[in-house]
N, C-alpha and C positions, 0 to 999 in steps of 0.2 A: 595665469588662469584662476588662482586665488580669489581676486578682485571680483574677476567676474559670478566666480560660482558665492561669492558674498550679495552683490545684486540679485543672482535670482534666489539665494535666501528670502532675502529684501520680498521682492515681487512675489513670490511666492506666500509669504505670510496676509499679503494684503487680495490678493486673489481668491485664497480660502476662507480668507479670515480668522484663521488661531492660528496658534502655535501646532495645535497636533495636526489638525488638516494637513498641513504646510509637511509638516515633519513626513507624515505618509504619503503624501507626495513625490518626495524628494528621497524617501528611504534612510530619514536622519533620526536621532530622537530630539524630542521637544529641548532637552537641557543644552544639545548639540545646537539647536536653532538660536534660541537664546543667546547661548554665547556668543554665534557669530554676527548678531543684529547690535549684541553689545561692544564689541569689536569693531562693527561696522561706523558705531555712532561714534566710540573712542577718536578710532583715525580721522574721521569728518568733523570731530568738534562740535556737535550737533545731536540734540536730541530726534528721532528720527519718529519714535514710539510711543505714545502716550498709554503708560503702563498700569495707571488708573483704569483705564476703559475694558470692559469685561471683551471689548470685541477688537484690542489691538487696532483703535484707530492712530493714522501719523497725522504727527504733528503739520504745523504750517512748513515749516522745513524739511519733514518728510512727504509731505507731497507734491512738491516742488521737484525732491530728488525722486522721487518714486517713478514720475514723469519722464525724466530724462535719463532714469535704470532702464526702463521698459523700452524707451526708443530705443539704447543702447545694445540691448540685449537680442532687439531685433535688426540692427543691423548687424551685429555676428552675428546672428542666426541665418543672416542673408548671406553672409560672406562665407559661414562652412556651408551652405548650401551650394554657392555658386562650386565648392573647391569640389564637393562629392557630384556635383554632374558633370565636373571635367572630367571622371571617371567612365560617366557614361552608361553607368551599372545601378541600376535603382536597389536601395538594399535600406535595413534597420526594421525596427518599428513601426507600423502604420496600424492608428486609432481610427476607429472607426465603431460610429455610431445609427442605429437606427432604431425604428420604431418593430415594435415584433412581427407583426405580418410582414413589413417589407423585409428583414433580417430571415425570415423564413423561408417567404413563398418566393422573392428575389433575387435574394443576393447568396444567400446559403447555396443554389445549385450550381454558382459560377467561382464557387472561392475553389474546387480542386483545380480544376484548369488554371485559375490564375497564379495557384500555387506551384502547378510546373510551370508557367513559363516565367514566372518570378521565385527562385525559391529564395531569393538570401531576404524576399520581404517576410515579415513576421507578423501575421495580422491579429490585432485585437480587437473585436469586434463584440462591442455589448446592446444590448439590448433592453429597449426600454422605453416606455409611453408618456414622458416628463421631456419636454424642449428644454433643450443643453445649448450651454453657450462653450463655444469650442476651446476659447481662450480659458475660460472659467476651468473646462476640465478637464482641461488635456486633449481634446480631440484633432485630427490632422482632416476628416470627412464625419460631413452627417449626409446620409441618404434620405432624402423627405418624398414622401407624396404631398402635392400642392406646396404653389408658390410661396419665397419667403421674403421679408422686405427688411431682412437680417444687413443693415447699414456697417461698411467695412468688410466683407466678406463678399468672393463671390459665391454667384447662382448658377450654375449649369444645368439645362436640362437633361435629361440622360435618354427619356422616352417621352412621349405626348401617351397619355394614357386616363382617360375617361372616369369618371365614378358612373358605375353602371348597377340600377337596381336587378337584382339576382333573388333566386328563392328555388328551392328544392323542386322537381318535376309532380313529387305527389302535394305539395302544399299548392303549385299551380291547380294540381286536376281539382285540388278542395274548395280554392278561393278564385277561381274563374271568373270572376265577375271584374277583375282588376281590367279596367278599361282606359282611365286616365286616371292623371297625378291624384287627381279631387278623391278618387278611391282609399285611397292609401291609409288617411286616417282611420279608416273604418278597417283596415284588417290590420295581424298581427307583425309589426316591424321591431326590427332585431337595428337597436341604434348605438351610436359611438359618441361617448360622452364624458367631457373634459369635469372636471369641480364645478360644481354651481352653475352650470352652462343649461342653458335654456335650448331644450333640440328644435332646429327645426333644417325639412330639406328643400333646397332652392330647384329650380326646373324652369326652361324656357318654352315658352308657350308658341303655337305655330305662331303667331302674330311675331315672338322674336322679344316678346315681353318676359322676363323675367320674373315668376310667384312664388311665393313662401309658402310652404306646409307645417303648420306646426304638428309633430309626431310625437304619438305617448305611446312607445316602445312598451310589449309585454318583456324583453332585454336589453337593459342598458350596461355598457362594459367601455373599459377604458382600451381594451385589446380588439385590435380588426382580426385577428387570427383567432379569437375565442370568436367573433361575431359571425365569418365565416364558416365553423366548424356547426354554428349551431343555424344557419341556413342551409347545408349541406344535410343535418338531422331532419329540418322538416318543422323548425322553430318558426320560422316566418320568414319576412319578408328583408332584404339586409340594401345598406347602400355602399359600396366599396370598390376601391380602386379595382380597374379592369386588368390591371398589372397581378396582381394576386388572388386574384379567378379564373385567369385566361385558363389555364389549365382543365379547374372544375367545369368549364363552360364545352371545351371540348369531347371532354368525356364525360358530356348528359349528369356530371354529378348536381350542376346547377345550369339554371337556364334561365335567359335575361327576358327580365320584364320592359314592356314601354320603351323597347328601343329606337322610337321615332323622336324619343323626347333626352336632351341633354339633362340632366341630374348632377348636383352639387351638395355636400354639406355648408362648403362654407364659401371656397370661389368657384367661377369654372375655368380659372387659369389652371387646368388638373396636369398632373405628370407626375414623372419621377427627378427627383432634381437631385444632384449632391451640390452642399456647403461647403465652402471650407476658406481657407484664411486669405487673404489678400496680400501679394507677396512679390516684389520684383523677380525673384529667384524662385519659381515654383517646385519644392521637393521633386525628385522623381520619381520616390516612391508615391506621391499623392497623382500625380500626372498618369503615373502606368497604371495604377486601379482605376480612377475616373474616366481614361479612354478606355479600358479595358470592359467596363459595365454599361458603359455608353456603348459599343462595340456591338456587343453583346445581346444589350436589349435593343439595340435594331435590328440585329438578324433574325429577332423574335417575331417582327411584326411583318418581315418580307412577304 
């Protein structure tokens, strides 16, 4: 096992890209990495590192083995998977990623259930508004709203679930006049906005045509949970998944605007989907949460 655990050194330094990334990672210190990358290249006969490069690029030799590590590394990883589902017992570790309104308003009221009927899983679950690549960071699920076209991984949907324009009961009695889409520019909208992104919201017109809005938000925020918290105040006008209002919608705290008309920020392929790795031997612990949330969020919509 030596061997191997020198390979994911190996991969691991070129995933993060340094030495200490790597090092925190793996729970090693950087002097400890080193040596075994130096170690690695000794026995190989081959320089693996180009130690010049402030960002630990490999050589033409280490990218070659780099390739055929990582295959490596994924087919034991296939093979201790198949040996822990002979078990039959989903257990360890499960990463798991989302964005903060869905990590909230979603998935936070379904993790104690899942934790009795799973205890030996150990859930990590962070939080956060920056798209992650699973391999990049250790992820085993990312839970997304809207579709992803994330090539090598699959896509599951978990819920069909709308972007629905919502807004406080007292900002409708204020702004009454919201009649159709064309309104929207002219009152106050509460928008979700990535760096340098230009907002605008899509909506299909009875005709079945598709039109853009361009919208200059009196709030703009990278968090759907900070965007609904201030439609629920009485800030304006918001556009956000149906999945993390259903609740506010029921108990009068928010009421849905133009529900004859479909609403999109970006596609209206809308839902709840989990990511996660592509894999002959699917973890069981990734298998028991994704049917578990999938489960879950249909008994929601019965």
């Amino acid at each position: 096992m030596k061997a191997l655990d020198s390979l994911r050194i190996f991969v691991a330094t070129q995933r993060k890209g340094s030495l200490s990334a790597a090092a925190r990672s793996l729970s090693l210190s950087p002097a400890t990495i080193s040596r075994r990358i130096s170690a690695l290249e000794e026995e190989l006969g081959v320089q693996l590192v180009d130690r010049t490069s402030r960002n630990l690029k490999v050589t033409e030799a280490g990218q070659a083995f780099l390739e055929r590590a990582e295959a490596m590394l994924e087919l034991m990883s296939e093979a201790e998977q198949a040996v822990h589902n002979a078990r039959q017992r989903p257990e360890g570790r499960l990463r798991v990623h989302s964005r903060t309104h869905i990590g909230l308003r979603v998935l936070a009221p379904l993790l104690p259930r899942f934790s009795e009927l799973y205890p030996d899983i150990r859930v990590e679950l962070e939080l956060s508004e920056h798209p992650i690549n699973l391999v990049e960071h250790d992820f085993d699920v990312d839970i997304r709203t809207g579709e992803s076209n994330d090539s090598g991984f699959v896509i599951k949907r978990l819920q069909s679930s709308d972007e629905v324009l919502v807004a406080s009961p007292a900002f409708v009695k204020t702004y009454s006049r919201i009649r159709h889409p064309t309104d929207l520019p002219q009152v106050r909208c509460l928008t979700y906005r990535r760096e340098r992104e230009v907002i605008t919201w899509k909506y299909i017109d009875p005709a079945g045509e598709q039109q853009e809005l361009a919208i200059q938000g009196v709030l703009s925020a990278n968090n759907g949970e900070l965007l609904r918290l201030a439609a629920i105040g009485g800030m304006g006008v918001a556009l956000l998944s149906e999945a993390t209002v259903r609740d506010d919608l029921r108990d009068g705290s928010l009421v849905r605007l133009l529900p004859e008309y479909r609403f999109a920020v970006r596609a209206f392929s809308n839902g709840v989907f989990a990511v996660f790795r592509q894999s002959r031997v699917l973890p069981l612990k990734v298998r028991a949460f994704v049917d578990y949330v999938a489960d879950a969020l249909r008994s929601e919509t019965r």
